[in-house]
N, CA, C and O of each residue as an XYZ file, in Angstrom:
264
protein
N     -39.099     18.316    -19.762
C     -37.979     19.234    -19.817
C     -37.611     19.639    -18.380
O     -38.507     20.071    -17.655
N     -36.582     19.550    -18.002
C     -35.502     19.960    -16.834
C     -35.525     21.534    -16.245
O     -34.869     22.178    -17.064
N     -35.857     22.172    -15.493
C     -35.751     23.339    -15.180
C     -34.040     23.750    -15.036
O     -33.076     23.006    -15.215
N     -34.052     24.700    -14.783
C     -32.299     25.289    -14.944
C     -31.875     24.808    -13.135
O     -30.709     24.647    -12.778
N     -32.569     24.714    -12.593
C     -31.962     24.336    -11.614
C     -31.989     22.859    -11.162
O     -31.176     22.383    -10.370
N     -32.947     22.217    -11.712
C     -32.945     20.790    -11.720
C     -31.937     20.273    -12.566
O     -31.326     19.311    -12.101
N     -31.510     20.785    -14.025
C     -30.193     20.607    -14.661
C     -28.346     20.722    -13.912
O     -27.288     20.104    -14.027
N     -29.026     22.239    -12.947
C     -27.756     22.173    -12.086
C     -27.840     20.933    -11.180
O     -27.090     20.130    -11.735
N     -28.222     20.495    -10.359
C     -28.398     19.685     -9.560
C     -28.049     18.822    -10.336
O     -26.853     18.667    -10.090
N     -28.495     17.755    -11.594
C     -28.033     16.729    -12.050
C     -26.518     17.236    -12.359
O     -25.809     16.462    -11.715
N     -25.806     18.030    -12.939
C     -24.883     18.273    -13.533
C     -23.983     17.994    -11.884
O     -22.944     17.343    -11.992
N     -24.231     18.295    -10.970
C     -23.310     18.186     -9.972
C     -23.510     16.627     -9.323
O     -22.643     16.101     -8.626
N     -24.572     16.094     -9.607
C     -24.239     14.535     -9.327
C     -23.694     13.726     -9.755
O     -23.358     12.695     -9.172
N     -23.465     14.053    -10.992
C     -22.981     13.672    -12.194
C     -21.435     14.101    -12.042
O     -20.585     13.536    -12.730
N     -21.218     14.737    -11.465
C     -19.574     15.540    -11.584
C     -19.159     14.605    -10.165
O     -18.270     13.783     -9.943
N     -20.033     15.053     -9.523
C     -19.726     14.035     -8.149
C     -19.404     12.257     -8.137
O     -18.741     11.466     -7.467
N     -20.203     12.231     -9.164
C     -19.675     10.413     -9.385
C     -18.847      9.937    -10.261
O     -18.431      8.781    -10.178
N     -18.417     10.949    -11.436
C     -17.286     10.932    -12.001
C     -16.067     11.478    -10.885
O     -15.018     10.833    -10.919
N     -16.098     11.918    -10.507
C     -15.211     12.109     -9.102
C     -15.181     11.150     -7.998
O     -14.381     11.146     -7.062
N     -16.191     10.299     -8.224
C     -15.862      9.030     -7.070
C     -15.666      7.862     -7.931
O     -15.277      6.785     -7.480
N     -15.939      8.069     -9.202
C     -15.401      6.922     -9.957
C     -13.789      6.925    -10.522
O     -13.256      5.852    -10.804
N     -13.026      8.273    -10.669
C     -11.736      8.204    -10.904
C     -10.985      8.044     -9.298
O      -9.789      7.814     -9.121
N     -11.604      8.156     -8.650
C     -10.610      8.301     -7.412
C     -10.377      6.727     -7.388
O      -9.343      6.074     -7.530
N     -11.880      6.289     -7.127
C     -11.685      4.512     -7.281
C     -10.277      4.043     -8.214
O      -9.361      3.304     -7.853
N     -10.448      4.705     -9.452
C      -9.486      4.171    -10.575
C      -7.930      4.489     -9.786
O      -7.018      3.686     -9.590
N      -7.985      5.636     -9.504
C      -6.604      6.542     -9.076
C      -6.210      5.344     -7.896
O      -5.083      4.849     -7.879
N      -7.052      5.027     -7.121
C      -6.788      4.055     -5.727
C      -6.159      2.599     -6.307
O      -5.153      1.992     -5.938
N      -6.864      2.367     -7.063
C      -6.206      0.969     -7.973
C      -5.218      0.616     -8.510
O      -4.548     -0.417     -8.511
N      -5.153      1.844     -9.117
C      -3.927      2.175    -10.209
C      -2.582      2.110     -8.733
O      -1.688      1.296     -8.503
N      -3.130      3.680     -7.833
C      -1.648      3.360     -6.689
C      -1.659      1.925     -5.623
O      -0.783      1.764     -4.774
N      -2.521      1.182     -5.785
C      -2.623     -0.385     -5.150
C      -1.750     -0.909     -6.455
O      -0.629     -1.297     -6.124
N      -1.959     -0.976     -7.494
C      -1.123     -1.580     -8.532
C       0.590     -1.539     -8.569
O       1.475     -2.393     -8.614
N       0.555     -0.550     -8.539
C       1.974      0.100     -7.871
C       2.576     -0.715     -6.937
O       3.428     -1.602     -6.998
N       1.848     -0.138     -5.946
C       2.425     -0.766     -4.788
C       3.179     -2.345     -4.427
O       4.205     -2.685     -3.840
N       2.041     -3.077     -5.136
C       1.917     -4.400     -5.553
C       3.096     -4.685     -6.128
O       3.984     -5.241     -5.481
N       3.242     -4.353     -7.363
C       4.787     -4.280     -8.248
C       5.660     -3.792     -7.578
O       6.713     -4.230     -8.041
N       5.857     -3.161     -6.781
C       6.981     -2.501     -6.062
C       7.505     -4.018     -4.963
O       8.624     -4.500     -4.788
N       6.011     -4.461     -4.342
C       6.865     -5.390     -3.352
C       7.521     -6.682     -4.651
O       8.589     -7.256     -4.864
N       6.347     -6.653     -5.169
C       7.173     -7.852     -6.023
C       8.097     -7.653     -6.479
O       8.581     -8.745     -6.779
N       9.100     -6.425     -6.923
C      10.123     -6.242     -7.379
C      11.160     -6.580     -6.663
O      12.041     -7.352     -7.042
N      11.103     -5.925     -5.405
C      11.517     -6.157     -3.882
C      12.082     -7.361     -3.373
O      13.151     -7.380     -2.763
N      11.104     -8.775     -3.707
C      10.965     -9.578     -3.101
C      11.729    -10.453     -4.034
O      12.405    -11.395     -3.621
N      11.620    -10.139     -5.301
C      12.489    -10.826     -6.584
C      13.870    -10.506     -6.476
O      14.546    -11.437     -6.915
N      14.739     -9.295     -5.950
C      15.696     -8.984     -5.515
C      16.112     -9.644     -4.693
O      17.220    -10.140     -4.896
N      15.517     -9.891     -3.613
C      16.119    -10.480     -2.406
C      16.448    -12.437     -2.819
O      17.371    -13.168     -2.460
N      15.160    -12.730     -3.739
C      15.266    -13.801     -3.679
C      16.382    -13.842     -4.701
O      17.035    -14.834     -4.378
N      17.005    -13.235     -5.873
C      18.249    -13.429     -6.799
C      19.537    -13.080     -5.784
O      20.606    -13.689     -5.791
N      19.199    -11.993     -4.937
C      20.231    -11.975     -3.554
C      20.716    -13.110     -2.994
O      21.917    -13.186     -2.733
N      19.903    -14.089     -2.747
C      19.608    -15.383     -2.038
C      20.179    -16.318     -2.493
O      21.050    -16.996     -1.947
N      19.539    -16.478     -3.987
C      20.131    -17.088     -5.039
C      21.588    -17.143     -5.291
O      22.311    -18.135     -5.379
N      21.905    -15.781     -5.397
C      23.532    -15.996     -5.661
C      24.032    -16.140     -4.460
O      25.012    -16.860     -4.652
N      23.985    -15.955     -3.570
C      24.598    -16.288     -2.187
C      24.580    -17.820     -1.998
O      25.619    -18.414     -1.712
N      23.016    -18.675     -2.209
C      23.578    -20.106     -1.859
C      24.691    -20.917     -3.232
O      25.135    -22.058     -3.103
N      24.901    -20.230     -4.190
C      25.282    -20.628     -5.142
C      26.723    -20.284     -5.097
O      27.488    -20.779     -5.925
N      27.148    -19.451     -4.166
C      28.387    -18.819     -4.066
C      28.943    -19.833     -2.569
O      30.060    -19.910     -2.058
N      27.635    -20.506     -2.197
C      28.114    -21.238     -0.677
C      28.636    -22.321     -1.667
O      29.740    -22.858     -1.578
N      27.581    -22.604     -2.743
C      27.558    -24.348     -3.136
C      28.926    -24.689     -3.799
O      29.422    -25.811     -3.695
N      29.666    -23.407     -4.662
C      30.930    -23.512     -4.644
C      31.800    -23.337     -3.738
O      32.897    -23.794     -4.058
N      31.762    -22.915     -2.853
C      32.750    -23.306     -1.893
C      32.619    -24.604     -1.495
O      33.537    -25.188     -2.071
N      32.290    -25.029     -1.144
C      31.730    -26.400     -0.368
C      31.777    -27.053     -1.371
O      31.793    -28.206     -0.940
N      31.823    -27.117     -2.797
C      32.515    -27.906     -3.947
C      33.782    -27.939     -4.020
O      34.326    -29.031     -3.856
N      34.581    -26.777     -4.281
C      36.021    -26.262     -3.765
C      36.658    -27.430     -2.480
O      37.437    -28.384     -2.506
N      35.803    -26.707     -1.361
C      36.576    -27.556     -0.633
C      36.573    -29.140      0.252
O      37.259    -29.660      1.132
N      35.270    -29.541     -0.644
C      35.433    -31.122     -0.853
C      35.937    -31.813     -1.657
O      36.524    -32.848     -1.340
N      35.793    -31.296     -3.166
C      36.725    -31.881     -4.170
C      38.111    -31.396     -4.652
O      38.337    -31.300     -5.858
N      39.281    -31.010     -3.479
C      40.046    -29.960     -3.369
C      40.935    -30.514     -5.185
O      41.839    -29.830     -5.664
């Protein structure tokens, strides 16, 4: 059996590593984020891209096959 102060002591290590185990989670979760954010980013630019060479490829259809 645990004395009352050996119980406190576990109870705060215990609080302490549930506190270093959500932060871990919390850190992941905003790395996850982040992650999706560039990829969103980067999918934009490339449909940006997209319609731009596609907007060249008709011209340059236009004005070869006038």
């Amino acid at each position: 059996m645990l004395h009352r102060r050996e119980e406190h002591g576990l109870l705060v290590v215990v609080g302490v590593l549930a506190h270093e185990a959500l932060a871990v989670v919390v850190y992941k979760e905003e790395r996850a984020v982040e992650s999706a954010e560039g990829l969103r980013m980067r999918a934009q630019e490339t449909v940006g891209r997209n319609y731009d060479l596609a907007r060249l490829h008709r011209e340059f259809v236009r004005s070869a096959y006038p």
